[in-house]
C-alpha positions in Angstrom: 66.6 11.5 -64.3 63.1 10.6 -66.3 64.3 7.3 -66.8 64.2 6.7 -62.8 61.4 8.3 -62.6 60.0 6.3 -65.3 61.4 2.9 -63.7 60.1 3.4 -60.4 56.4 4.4 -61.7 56.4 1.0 -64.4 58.4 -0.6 -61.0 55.1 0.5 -58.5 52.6 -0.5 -61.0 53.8 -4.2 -61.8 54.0 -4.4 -58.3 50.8 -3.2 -57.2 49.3 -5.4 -60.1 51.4 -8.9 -59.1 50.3 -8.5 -55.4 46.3 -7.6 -56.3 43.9 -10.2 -55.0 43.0 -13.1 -57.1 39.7 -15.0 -57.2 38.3 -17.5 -58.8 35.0 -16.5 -60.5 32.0 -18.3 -58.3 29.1 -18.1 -60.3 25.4 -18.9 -59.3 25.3 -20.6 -55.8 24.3 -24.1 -55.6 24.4 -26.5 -52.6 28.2 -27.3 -53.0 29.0 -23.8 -52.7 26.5 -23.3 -49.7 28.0 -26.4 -47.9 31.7 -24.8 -48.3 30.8 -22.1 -45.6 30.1 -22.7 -41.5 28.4 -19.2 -41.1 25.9 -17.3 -43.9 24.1 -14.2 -42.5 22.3 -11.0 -43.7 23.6 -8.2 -40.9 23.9 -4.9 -40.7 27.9 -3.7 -40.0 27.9 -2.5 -36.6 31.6 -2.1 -35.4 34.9 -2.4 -37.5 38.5 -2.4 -36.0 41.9 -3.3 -36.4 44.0 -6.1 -34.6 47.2 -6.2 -36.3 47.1 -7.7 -39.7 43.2 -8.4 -39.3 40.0 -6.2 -40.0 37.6 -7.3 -36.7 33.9 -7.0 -38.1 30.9 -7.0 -35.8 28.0 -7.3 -37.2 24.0 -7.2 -35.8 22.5 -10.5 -37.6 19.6 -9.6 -39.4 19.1 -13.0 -41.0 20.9 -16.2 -40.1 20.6 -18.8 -43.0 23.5 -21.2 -41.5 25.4 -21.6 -38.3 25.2 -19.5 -35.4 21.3 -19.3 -35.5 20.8 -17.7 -31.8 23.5 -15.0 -32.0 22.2 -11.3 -32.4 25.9 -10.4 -32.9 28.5 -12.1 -35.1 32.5 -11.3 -35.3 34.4 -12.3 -38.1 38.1 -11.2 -39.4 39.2 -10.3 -42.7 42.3 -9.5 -43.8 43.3 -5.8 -43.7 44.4 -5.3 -46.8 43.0 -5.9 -49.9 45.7 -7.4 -51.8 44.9 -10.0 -49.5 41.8 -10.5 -50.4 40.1 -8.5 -47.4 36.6 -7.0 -47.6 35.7 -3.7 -46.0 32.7 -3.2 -45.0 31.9 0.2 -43.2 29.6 0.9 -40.0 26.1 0.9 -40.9 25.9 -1.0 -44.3 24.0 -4.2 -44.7 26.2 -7.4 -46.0 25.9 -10.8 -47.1 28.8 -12.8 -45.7 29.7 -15.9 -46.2 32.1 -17.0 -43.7 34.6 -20.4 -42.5 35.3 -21.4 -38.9 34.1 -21.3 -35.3 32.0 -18.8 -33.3 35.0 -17.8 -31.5 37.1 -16.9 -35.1 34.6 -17.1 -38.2 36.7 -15.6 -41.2 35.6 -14.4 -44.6 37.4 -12.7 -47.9 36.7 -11.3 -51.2 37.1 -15.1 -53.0 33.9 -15.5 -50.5 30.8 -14.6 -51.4 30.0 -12.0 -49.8 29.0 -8.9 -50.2 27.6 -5.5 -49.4 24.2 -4.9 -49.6 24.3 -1.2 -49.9 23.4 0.1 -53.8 26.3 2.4 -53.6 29.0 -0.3 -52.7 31.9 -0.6 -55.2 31.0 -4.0 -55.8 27.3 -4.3 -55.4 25.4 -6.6 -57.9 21.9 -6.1 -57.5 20.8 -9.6 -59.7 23.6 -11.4 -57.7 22.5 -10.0 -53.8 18.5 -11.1 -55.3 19.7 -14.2 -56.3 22.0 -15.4 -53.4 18.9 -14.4 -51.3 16.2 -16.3 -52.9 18.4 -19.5 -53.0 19.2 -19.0 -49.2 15.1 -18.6 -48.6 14.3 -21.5 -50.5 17.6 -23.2 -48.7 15.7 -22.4 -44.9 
């Protein structure tokens, strides 16, 4: 009876592992990177749902450093789960996304680069959010 046990747990864990999201490491943005991406923006999260096997993000754009320059309000999908590379941002946080497509479907992941703004986001890089932002500035 252990052994099953044992089985299924070393069974859930290679599993979980071989289906995690994999991205390739981006490092400093530069003008190739920047010209990969339809939409950048600084916005604040202002409405998440789901719509199947998509996460629909609304967000309140704060700052629009490319594409989609009149819009106060942006939506853009993620994946919903996060062994597909989806980001989830929560209502009220500030981000940095970096997003492909059209106005009426702009998409974005974590191989992206964006981000949260919020100091107490599992993933936020202070030097990185500092950096992206200057370079965007400088960029406008």
């Amino acid at each position: 009876m252990k052994l099953k046990y044992s089985l299924l747990i070393i069974f859930l864990i290679t599993s979980k592992i071989a289906s995690s999201c994999k991205c390739m490491a981006l490092g400093k943005i530069d003008d190739k990177q920047y010209d990969q991406y339809e939409l950048i923006v600084k916005g604040r999260i202002i409405k998440v749902g789901i719509e199947g096997t998509k996460r629909s993000i609304s967000v309140k754009v704060l700052n629009c450093f490319k594409g989609s320059e009149k819009a106060d309000t942006v939506f853009i999908s993620t994946p919903i789960d996060g062994a597909a590379c989806g980001i989830s941002p929560k209502v009220g946080e500030k981000w940095l996304l970096f997003a492909n497509g059209s106005a009426e479907n702009y998409t974005t992941s974590m191989c992206t680069r964006s981000k949260s703004m919020s100091s107490n986001a599992e993933n936020f890089n202070k030097k990185e959010v500092r950096s992206d932002l200057k370079y965007l500035k400088r960029k406008n």
